[in-house]
C-alpha positions as CSV (number, residue, x, y, z in Angstrom):
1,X,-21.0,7.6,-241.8
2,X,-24.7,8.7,-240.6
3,X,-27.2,6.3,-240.1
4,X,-31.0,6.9,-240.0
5,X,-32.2,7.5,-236.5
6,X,-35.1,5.3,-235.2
7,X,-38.4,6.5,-235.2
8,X,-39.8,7.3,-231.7
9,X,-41.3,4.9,-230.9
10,X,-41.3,2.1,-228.2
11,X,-40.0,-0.9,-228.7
12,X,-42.7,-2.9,-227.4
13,X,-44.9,-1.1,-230.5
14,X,-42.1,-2.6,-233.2
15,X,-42.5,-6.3,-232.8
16,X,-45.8,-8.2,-231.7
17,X,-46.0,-10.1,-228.0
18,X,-46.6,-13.0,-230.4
19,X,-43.2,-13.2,-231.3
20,X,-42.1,-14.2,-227.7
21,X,-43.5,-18.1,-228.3
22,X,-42.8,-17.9,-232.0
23,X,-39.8,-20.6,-232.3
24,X,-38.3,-22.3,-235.9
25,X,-36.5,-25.1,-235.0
26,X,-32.2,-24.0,-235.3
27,X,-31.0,-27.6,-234.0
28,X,-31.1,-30.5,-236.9
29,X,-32.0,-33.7,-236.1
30,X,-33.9,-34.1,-232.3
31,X,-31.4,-33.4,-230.2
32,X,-31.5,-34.0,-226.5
33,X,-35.1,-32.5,-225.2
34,X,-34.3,-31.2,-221.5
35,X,-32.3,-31.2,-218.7
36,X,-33.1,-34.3,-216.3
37,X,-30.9,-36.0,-213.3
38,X,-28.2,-37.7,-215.7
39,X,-28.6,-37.2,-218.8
40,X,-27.1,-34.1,-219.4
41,X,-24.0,-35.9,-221.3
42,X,-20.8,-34.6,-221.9
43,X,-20.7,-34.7,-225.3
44,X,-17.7,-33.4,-227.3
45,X,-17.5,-29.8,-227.1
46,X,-19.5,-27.3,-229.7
47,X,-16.6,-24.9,-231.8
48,X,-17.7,-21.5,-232.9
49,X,-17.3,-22.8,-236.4
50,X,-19.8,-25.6,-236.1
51,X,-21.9,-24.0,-233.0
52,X,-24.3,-26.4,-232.5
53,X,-23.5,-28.4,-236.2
54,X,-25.8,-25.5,-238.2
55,X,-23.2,-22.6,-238.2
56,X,-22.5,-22.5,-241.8
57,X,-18.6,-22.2,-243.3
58,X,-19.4,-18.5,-244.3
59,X,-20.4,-18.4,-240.1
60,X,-23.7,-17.3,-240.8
61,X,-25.9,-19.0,-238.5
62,X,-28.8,-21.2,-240.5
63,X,-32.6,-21.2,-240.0
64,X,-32.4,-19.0,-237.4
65,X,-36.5,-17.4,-236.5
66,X,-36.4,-14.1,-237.1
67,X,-38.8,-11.7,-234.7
68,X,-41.3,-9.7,-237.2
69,X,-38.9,-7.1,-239.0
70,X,-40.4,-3.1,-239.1
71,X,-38.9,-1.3,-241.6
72,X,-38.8,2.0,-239.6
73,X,-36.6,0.7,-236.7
74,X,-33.1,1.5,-238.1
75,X,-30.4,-1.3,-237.0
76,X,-27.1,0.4,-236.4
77,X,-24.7,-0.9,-238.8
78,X,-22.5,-3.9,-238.1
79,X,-18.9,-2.5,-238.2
80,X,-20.3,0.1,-235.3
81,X,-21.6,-2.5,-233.7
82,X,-18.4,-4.8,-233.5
83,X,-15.3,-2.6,-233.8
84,X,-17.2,0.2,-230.7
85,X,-16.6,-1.9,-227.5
86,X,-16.7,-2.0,-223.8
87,X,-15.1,-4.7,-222.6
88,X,-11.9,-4.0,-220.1
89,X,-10.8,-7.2,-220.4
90,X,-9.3,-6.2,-223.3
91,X,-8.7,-2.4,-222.6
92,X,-10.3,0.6,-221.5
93,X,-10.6,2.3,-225.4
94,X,-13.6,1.6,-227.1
95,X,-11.4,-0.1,-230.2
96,X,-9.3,-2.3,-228.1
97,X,-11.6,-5.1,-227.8
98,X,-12.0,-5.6,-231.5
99,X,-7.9,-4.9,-231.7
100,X,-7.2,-7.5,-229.2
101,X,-9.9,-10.0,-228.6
102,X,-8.1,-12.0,-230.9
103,X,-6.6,-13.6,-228.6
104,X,-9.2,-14.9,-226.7
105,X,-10.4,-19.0,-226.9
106,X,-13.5,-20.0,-227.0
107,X,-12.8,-23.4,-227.9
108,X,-13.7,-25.5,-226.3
109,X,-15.8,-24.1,-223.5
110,X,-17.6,-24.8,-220.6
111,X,-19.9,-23.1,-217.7
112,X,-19.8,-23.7,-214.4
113,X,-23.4,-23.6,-212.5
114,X,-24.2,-23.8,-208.5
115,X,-25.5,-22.5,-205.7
116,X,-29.5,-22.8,-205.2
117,X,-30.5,-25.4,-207.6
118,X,-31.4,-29.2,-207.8
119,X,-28.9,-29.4,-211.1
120,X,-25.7,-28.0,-210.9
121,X,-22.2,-29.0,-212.1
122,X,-19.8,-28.2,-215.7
123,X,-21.3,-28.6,-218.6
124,X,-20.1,-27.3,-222.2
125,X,-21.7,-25.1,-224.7
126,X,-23.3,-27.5,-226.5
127,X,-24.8,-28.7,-223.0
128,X,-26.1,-25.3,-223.2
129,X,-27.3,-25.1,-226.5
130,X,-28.6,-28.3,-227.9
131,X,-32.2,-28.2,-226.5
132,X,-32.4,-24.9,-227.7
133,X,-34.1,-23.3,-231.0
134,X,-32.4,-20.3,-231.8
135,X,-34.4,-16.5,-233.0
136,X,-33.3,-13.3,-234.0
137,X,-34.6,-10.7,-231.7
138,X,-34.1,-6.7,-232.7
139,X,-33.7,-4.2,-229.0
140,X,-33.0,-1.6,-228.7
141,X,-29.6,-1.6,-226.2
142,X,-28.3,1.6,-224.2
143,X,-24.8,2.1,-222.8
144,X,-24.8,4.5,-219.7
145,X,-22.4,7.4,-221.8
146,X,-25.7,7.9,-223.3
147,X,-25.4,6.7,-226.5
148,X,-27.2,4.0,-227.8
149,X,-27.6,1.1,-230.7
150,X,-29.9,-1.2,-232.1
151,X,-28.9,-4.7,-232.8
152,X,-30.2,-8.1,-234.2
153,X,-29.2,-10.4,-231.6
154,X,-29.4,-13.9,-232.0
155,X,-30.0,-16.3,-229.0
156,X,-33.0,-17.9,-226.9
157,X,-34.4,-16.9,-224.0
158,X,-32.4,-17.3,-220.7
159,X,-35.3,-18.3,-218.7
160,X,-35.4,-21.6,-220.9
161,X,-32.0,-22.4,-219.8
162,X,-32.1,-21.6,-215.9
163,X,-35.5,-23.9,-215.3
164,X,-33.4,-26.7,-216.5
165,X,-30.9,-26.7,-213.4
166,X,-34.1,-26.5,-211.2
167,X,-33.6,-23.4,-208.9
168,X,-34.9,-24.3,-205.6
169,X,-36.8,-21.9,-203.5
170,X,-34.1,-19.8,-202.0
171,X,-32.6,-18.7,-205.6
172,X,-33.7,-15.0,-205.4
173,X,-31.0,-14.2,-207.5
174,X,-28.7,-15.3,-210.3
175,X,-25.0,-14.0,-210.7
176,X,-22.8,-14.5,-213.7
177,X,-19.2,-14.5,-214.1
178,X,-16.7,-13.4,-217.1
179,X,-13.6,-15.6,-217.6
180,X,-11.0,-14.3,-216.2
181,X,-7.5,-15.4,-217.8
182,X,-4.6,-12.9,-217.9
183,X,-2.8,-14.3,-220.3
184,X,-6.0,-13.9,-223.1
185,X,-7.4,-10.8,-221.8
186,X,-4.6,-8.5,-221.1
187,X,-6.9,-5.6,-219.6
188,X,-7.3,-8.1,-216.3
189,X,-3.5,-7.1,-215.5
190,X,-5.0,-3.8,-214.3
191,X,-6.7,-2.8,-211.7
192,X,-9.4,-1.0,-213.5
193,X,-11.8,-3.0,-211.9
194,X,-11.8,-6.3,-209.1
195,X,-11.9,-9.4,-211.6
196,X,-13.5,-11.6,-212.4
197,X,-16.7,-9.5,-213.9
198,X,-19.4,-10.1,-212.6
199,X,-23.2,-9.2,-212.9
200,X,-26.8,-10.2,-211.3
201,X,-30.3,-10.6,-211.6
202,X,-33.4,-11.0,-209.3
203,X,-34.7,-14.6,-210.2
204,X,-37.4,-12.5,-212.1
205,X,-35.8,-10.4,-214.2
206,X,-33.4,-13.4,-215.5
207,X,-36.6,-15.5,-216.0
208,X,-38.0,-12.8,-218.2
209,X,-38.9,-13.8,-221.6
210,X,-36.9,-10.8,-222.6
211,X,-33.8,-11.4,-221.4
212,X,-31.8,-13.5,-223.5
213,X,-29.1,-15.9,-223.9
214,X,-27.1,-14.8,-227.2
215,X,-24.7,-16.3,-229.5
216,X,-24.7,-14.1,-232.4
217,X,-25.4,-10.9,-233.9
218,X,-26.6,-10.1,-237.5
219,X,-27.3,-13.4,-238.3
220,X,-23.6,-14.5,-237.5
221,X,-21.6,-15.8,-234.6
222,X,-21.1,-13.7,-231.9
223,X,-17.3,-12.0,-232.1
224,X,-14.9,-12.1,-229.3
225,X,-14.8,-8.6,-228.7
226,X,-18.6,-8.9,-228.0
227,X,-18.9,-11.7,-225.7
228,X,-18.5,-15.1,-227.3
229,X,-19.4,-17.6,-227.3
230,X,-22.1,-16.8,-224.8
231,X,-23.5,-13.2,-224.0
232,X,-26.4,-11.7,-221.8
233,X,-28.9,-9.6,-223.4
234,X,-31.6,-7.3,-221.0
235,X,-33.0,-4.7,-223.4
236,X,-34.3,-2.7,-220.4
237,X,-31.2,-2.3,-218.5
238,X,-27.8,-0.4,-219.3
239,X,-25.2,-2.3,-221.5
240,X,-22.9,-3.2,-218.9
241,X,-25.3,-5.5,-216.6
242,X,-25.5,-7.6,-220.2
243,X,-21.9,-9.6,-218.8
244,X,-19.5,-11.4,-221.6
245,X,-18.2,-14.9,-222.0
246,X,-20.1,-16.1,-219.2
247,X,-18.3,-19.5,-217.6
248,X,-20.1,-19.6,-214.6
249,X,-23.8,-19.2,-213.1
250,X,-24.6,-18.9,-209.1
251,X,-28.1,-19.3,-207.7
252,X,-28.4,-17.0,-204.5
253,X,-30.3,-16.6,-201.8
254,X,-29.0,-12.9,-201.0
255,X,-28.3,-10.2,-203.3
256,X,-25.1,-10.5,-205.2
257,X,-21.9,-8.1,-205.7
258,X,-21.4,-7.0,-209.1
259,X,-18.3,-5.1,-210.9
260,X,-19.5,-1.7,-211.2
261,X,-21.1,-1.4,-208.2
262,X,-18.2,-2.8,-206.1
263,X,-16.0,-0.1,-208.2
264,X,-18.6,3.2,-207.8
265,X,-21.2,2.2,-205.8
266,X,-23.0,5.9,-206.2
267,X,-23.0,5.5,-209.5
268,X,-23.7,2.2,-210.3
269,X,-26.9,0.3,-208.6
270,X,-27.8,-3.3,-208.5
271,X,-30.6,-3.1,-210.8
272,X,-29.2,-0.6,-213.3
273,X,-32.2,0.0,-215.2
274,X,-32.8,2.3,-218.2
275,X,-34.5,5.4,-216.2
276,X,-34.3,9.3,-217.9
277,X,-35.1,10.7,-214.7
278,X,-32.4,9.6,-212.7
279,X,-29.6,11.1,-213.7
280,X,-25.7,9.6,-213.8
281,X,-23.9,11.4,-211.2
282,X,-21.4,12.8,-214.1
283,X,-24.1,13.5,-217.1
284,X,-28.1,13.3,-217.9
285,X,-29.6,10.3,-218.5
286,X,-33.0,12.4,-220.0
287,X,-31.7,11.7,-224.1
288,X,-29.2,9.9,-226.3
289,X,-27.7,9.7,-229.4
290,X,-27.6,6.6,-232.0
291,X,-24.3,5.4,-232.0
292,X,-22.5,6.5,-235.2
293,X,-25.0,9.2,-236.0
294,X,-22.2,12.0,-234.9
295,X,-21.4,14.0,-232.6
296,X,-23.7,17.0,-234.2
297,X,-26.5,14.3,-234.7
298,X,-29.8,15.2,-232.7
299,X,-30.3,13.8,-229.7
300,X,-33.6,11.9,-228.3
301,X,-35.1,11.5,-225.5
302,X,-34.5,8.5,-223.5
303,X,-37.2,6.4,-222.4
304,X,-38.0,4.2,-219.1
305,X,-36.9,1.0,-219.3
306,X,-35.3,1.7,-223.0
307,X,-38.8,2.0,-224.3
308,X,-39.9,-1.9,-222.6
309,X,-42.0,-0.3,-219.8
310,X,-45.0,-2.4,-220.6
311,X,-43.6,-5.6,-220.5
312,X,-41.1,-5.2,-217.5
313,X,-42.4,-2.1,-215.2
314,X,-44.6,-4.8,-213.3
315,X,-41.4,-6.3,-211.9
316,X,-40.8,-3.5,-210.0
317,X,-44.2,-2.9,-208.1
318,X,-43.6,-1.2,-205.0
319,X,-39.5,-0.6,-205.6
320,X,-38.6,2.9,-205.1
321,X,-37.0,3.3,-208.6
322,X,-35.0,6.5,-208.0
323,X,-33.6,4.8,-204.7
324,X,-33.2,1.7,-206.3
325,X,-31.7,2.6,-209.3
């Protein structure tokens, strides 16, 4: 099956800045306003079927604020999107997550947060979520084999979430973990990589209003095979820096380790950001192809920063981007 290959054009030109403080209340009812010393209760734990009490039976999510829609920005279709995976947890082939995540619980759970922060501790996924109005955000997303999709991704900025635990003045950077249970993710009996997964930020880049927090896709709760029940987003980076099934967030004052650059450190930098010009050390990174388009499908050209240039380049003043890739 083709589908119709985005126009090229940058994503910052597809959706209005305006959309970045547009917000349509998802949570019924005025749930708990904010994070303060105490009052973070630990209520009983959100289910993917009732995520948050507005995920409808069909598991549609309700009222979620969508960004402004453009009709020429093709979304890859949904079966792509959920049955092509990377996710080793679960195997190495691109099908095995959707033919095994099955077996992974997300049911109740929880994430852990520490390191540099005034508020810190366990708290469970409705912890996470309550506060929280929910929006569907279309980005363009690039995996590092140089192919790429385009998805509707529903979540909330994670920015809105980390100023609740308070980071003090020594959190430079924010890791993230992947759960890491052998006996629901069979892929962690290998060595294909040192478990748990694990990614990183600079405090600004995770405080971007870009990067998000997601729980869904497509209007529907995010699948186990990609990342429930809690998934990174950052549009402007390579796939894999956007870590699954997150159970636990560390405030740093140094930079952090993470997977693929402990694995393959010459291929694999810290910040991992979309960048034609610097090529993988086993193919180009100058174009790439829609996922599902074919393998005779034109290719096109990649752009810097997946096309978010405008909004993100200024985090990077003064950082040697080919060095620092």
């Amino acid at each position: 099956m083709l589908i119709q290959r985005p126009d090229p054009i940058r994503p910052s030109e597809i959706t209005s800045e305006s959309v970045f403080v547009k917000r349509r209340a998802l949570l019924k009812a005025a749930l708990a306003a904010g994070l303060l010393p105490g009052t973070m209760a630990r209520a009983q734990p959100v289910t993917t079927s009732t995520l948050g009490d507005l995920a409808a039976a069909n598991g549609r999510l309700e009222n979620v604020s969508p960004w402004a829609d453009n009709p020429s920005l093709a979304t890859t279709p949904y079966e792509y999107v959920t049955e092509y995976n990377n996710y080793y947890e679960f195997g190495t082939g691109k099908g095995d997550p959707a033919r095994y995540a099955h077996t992974l619980v997300t049911e109740p759970w929880s994430v852990e947060v520490e390191g540099e922060a005034e508020n810190t501790g366990t708290f469970t996924l409705e912890d996470i979520l309550r506060p929280h109005a929910l929006e569907e955000r279309i980005y363009r997303f690039r995996c590092v084999e140089a192919w790429s999709m385009v998805v509707p991704w529903v979540g909330f900025p994670l920015g809105d979430l980390l100023k609740r635990f308070a980071p003090t003045s020594r959190a430079k950077y924010v890791q993230f973990f992947t759960l890491n249970d052998s006996e629901q993710m069979p892929g962690v009996r290998s060595r294909v990589l040192q478990w748990p997964y694990r990614e990183g930020l600079t405090i600004e880049e995770a405080m971007h209003p870009l990067t998000l927090l997601t729980v869904g896709l497509y209007g529907r709760v995010l699948p186990n095979q990609n990342g429930a029940p809690l998934r990174l987003i950052v549009p402007w980076k390579y796939g894999f820096k956007s870590i699954k099934s997150i159970v636990r967030i560390r405030f740093m004052e140094d930079q952090p380790r993470t997977s693929w650059n402990m694995a393959a450190s010459r291929e694999y930098g810290f910040y991992s950001n979309v960048n034609p010009d610097v090529p993988h050390p086993r193919w180009s990174q100058a174009s790439e192809r829609p996922l599902g388009a074919g393998l005779f499908a034109s290719r096109q050209p990649t752009l810097l920063f997946n096309g978010y240039a405008e909004e993100v380049a200024d985090l990077y003043t003064g950082l040697d981007l080919v060095r620092n890739f």
